[in-house]
C-alpha positions as a Markdown table, in Angstrom:
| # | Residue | x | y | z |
|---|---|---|---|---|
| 1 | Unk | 106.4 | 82.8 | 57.7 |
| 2 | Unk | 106.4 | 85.7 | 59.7 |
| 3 | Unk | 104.9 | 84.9 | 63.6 |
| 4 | Unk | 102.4 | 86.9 | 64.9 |
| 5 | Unk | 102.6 | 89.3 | 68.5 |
| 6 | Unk | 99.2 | 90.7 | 70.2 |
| 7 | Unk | 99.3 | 94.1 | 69.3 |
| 8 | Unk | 96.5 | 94.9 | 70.9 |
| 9 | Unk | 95.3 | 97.4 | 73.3 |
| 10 | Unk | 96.4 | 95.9 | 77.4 |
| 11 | Unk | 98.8 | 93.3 | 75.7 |
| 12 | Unk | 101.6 | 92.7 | 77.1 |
| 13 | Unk | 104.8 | 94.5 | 76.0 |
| 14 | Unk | 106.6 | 92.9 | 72.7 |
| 15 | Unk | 109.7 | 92.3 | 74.3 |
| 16 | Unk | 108.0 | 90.7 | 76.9 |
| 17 | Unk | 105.8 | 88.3 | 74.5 |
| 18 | Unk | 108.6 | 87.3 | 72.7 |
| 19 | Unk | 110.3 | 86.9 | 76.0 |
| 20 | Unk | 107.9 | 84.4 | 76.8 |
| 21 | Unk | 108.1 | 82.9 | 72.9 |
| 22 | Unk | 111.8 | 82.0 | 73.7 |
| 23 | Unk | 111.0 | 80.9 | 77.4 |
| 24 | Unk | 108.4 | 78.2 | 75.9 |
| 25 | Unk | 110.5 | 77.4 | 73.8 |
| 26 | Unk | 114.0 | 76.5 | 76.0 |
| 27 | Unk | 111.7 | 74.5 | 78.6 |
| 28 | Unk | 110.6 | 72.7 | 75.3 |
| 29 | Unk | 113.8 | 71.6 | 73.9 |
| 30 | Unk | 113.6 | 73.1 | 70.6 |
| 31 | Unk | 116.7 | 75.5 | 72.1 |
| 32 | Unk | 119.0 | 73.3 | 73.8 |
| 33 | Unk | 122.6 | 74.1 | 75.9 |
| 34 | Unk | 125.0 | 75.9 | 73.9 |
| 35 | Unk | 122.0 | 76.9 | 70.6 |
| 36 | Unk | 122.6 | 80.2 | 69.1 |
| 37 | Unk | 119.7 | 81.8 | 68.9 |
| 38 | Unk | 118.6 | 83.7 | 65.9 |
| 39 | Unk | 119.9 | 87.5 | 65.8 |
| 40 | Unk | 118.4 | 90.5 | 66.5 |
| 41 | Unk | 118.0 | 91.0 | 62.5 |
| 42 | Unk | 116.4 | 87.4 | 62.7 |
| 43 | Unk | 113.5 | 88.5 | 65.0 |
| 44 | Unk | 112.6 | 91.7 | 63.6 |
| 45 | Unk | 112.0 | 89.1 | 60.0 |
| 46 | Unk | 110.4 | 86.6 | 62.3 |
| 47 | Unk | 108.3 | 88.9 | 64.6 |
| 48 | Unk | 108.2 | 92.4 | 62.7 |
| 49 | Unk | 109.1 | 93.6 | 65.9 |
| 50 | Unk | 112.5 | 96.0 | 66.1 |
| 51 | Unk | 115.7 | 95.1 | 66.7 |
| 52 | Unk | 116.0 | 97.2 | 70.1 |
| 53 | Unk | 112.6 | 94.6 | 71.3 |
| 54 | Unk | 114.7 | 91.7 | 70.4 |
| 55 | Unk | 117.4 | 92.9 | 72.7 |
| 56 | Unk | 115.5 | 93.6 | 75.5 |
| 57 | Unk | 113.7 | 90.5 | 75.4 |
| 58 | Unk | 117.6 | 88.8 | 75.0 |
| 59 | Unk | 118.4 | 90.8 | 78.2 |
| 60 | Unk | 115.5 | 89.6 | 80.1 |
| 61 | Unk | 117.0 | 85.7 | 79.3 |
| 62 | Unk | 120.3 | 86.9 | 79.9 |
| 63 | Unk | 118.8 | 88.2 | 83.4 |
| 64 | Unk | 117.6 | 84.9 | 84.2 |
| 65 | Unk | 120.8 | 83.0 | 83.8 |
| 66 | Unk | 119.3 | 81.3 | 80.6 |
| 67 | Unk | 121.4 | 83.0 | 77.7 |
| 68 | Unk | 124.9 | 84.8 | 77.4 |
| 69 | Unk | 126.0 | 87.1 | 74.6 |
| 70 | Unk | 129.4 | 86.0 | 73.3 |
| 71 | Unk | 131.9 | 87.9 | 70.5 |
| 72 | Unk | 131.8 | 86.6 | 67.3 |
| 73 | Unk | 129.4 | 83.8 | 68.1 |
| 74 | Unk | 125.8 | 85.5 | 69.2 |
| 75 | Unk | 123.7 | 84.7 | 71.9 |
| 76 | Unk | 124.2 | 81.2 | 73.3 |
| 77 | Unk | 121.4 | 79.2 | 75.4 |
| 78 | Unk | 123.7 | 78.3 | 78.8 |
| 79 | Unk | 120.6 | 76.9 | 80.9 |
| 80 | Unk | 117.1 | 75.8 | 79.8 |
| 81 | Unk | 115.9 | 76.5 | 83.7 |
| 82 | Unk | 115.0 | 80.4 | 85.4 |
| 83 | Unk | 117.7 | 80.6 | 88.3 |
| 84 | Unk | 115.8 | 81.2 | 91.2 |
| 85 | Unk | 114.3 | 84.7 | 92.1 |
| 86 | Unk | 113.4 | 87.3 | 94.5 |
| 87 | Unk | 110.2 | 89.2 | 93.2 |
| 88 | Unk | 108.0 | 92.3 | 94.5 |
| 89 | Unk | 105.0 | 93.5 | 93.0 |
| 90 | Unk | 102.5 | 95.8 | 94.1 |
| 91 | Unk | 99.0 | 94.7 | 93.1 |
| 92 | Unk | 96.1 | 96.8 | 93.5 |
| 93 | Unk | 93.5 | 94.3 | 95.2 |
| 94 | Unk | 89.4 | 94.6 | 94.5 |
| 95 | Unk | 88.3 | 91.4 | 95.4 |
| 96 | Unk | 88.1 | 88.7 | 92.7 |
| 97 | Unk | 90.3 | 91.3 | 90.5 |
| 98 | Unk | 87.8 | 91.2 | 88.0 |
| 99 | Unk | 87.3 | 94.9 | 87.0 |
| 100 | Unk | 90.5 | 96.4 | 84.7 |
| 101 | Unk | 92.6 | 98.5 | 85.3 |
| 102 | Unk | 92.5 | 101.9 | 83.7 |
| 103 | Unk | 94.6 | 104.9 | 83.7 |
| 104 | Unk | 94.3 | 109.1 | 83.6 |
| 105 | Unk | 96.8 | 111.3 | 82.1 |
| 106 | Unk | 95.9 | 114.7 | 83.6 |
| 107 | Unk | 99.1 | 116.7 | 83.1 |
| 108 | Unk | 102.0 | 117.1 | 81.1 |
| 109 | Unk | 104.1 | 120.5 | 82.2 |
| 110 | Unk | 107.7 | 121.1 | 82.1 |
| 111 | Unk | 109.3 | 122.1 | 85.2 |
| 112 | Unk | 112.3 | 122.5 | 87.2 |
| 113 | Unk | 112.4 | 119.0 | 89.1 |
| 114 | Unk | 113.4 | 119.0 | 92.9 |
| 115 | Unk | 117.1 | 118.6 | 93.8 |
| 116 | Unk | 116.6 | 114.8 | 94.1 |
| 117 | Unk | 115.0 | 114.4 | 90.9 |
| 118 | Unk | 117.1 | 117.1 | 89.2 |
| 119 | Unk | 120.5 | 115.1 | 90.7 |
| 120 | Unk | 119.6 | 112.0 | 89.7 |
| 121 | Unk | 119.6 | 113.5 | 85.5 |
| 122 | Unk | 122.9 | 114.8 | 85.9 |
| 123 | Unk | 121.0 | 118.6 | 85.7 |
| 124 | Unk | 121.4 | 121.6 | 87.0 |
| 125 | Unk | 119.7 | 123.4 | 89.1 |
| 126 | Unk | 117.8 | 125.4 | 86.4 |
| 127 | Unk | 117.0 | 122.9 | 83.4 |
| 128 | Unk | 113.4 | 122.0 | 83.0 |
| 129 | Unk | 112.1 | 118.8 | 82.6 |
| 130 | Unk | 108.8 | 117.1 | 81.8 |
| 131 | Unk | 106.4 | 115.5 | 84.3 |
| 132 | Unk | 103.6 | 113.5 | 83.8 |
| 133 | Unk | 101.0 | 113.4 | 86.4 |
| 134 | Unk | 98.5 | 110.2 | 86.0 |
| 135 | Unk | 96.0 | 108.5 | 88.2 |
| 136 | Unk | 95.2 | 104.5 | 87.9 |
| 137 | Unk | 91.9 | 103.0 | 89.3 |
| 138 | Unk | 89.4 | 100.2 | 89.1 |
| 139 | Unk | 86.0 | 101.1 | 86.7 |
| 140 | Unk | 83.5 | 102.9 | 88.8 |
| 141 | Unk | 86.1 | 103.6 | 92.0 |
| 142 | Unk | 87.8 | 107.0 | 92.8 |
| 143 | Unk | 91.8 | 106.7 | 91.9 |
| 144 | Unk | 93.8 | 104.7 | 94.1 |
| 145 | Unk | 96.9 | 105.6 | 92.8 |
| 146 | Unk | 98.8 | 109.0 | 91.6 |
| 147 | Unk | 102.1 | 109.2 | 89.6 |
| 148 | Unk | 104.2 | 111.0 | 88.8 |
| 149 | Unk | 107.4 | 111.0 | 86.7 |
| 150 | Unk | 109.7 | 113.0 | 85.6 |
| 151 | Unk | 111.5 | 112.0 | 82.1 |
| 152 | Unk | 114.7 | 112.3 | 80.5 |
| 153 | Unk | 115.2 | 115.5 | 78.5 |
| 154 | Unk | 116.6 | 113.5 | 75.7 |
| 155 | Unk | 112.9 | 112.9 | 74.7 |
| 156 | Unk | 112.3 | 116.2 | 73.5 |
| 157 | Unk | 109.2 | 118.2 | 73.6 |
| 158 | Unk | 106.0 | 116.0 | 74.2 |
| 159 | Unk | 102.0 | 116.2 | 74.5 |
| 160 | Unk | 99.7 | 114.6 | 76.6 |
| 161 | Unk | 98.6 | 112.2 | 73.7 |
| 162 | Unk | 101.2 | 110.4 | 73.1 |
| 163 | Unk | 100.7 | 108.6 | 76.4 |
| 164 | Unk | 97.1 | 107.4 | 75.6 |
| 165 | Unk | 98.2 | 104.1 | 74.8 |
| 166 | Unk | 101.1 | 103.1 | 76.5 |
| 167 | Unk | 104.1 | 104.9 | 78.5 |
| 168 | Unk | 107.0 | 102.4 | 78.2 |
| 169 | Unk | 105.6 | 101.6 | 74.0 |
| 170 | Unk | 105.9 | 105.8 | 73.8 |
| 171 | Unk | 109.6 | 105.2 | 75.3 |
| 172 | Unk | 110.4 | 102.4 | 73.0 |
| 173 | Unk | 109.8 | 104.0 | 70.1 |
| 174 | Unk | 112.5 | 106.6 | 71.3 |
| 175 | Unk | 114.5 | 104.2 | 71.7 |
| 176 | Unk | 114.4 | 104.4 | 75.6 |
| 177 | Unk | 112.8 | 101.3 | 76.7 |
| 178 | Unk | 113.3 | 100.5 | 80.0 |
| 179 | Unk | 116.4 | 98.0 | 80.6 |
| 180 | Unk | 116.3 | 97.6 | 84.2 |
| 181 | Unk | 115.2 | 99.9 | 87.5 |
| 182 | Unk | 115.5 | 100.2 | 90.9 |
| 183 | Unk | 112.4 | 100.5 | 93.5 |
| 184 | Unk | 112.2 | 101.9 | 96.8 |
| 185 | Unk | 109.3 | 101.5 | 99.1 |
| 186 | Unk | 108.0 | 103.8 | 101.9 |
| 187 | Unk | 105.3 | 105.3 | 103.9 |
| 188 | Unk | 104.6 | 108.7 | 104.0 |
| 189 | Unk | 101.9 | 111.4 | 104.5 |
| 190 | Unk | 100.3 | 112.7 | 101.1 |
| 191 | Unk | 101.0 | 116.6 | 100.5 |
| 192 | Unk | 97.7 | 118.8 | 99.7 |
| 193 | Unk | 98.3 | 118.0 | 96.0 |
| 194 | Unk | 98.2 | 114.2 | 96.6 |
| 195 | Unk | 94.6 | 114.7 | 98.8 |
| 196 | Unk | 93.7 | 117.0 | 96.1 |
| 197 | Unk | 93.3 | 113.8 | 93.9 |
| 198 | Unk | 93.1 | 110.9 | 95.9 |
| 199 | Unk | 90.2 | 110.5 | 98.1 |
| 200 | Unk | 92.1 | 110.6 | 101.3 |
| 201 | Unk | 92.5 | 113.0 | 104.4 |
| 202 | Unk | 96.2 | 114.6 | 105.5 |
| 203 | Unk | 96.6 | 112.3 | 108.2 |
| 204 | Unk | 96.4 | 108.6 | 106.3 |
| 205 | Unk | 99.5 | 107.3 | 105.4 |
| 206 | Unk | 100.0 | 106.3 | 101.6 |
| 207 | Unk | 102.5 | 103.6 | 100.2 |
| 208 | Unk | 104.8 | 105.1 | 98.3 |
| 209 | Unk | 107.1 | 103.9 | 95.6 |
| 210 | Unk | 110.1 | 105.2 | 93.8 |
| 211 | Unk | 111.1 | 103.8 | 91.1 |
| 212 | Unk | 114.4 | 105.0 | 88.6 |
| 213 | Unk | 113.8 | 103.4 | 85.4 |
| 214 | Unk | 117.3 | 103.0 | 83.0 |
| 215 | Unk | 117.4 | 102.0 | 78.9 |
| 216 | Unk | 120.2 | 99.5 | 77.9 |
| 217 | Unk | 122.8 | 102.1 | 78.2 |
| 218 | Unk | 122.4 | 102.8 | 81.7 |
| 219 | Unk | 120.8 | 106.2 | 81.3 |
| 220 | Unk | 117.9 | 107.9 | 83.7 |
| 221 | Unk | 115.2 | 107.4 | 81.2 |
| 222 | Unk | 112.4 | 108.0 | 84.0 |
| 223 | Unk | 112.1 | 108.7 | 87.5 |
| 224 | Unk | 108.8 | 107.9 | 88.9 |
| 225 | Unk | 107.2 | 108.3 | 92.3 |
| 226 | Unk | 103.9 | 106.2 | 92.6 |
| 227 | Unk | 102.0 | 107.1 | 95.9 |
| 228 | Unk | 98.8 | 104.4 | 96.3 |
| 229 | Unk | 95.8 | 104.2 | 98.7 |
| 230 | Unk | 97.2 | 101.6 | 101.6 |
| 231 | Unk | 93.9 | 100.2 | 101.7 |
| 232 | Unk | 93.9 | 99.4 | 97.9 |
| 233 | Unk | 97.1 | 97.6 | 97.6 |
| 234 | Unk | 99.1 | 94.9 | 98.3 |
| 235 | Unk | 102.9 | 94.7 | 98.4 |
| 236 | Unk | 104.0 | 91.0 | 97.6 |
| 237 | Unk | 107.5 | 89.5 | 97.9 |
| 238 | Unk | 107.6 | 85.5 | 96.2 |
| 239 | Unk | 110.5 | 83.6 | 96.3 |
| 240 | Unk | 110.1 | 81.6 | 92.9 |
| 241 | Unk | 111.8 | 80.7 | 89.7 |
């Protein structure tokens, strides 16, 4: 009988549902030291879900010391227990968090990216790429946060709608998902575009994040620069498992 995911609107990513599927399970028992687990062609039966979700979901165990891929043999449970972690989120703050999260797509233009951005893709410097510009804020607040990313040419022409419901669901059915990335954090002054949006003057800091997000292959699938309202945020670092 075929197991059922929460497709719906705000659920969490597949992979990372049936991430948590196979976590409950391992701390359960019912996958013990040195259990295959089912294949990739196995999950997409189980789940419905496709076969480049099942990976990433095996990758996120393999990331947590919990599974290893082996030749010949599949992918074998090593440790029923998360190795311990270092983790940093951002978290926009509103009190009680009560109020959801929503988000704006306002552009979608294809431009020549700036010499870092450009670099990063391997481009030259007169290739054109897509950026999305979108806002995220609390219902009945101004935004407290602006993106924008640039994306990897290899998606081919796109429109504004296709990011309605979900970016990284959008990249996953190119199969792009995001495998792993790398953040940096700083502080910097907004540019007139970013006060354009945001309801802040010149001379306020913002936190700003970049973040180059990779598929499974190791290619640039985004590269994203996240600049949010240092009074609306949070940067947390937890040491847990």
């Amino acid at each position: 009988m075929k197991e059922e995911l929460d497709y719906s609107r705000g659920a969490k990513p597949l992979y990372a549902q049936l991430y948590d599927i196979l976590l409950s399970r391992l701390k359960a028992g019912e996958y013990k030291k040195n259990d295959v687990l089912p294949t990739e062609a196995e999950f997409e039966e189980r789940f419905g879900v496709s076969r480049i979700t099942a990976r990433r979901a095996l990758a996120e165990l393999a990331a947590k010391g919990l599974v290893k891929r082996q030749a010949g043999i599949g992918t074998m449970v090593i440790s029923t227990s998360e190795k311990q972690d270092i983790k940093a989120r951002i978290r926009l703050v509103d009190g009680q968090q009560l109020r959801p999260i929503s988000r704006n797509n306002l552009t979608l233009e294809l431009l020549t990216p700036p010499e870092e951005v450009a670099r990063a893709f391997g481009l030259d410097g007169e290739t054109k790429i897509q950026r999305l510009i979108r806002t995220i804020f609390r219902e009945n607040e101004h935004p407290a946060q602006i993106n924008y990313i640039w994306l990897t040419p290899r998606l081919g022409p796109l429109t504004l709608e296709v990011f309605e419901e979900s970016l990284y669901g959008m990249l996953e059915q190119h199969n792009e998902n995001i495998d792993s990335y790398q953040d940096i954090i700083t502080a910097e002054l907004p540019t007139a575009a970013d006060c354009e949006i945001l309801p802040i003057n010149p001379a306020e800091p913002v936190l700003v994040k970049t973040r180059r997000g990779y598929n499974d292959r190791g290619e640039l699938v985004e590269f994203g620069v996240s600049k949010h309202l240092a009074s609306c945020y949070q940067y947390i670092v937890e040491n847990s498992r």
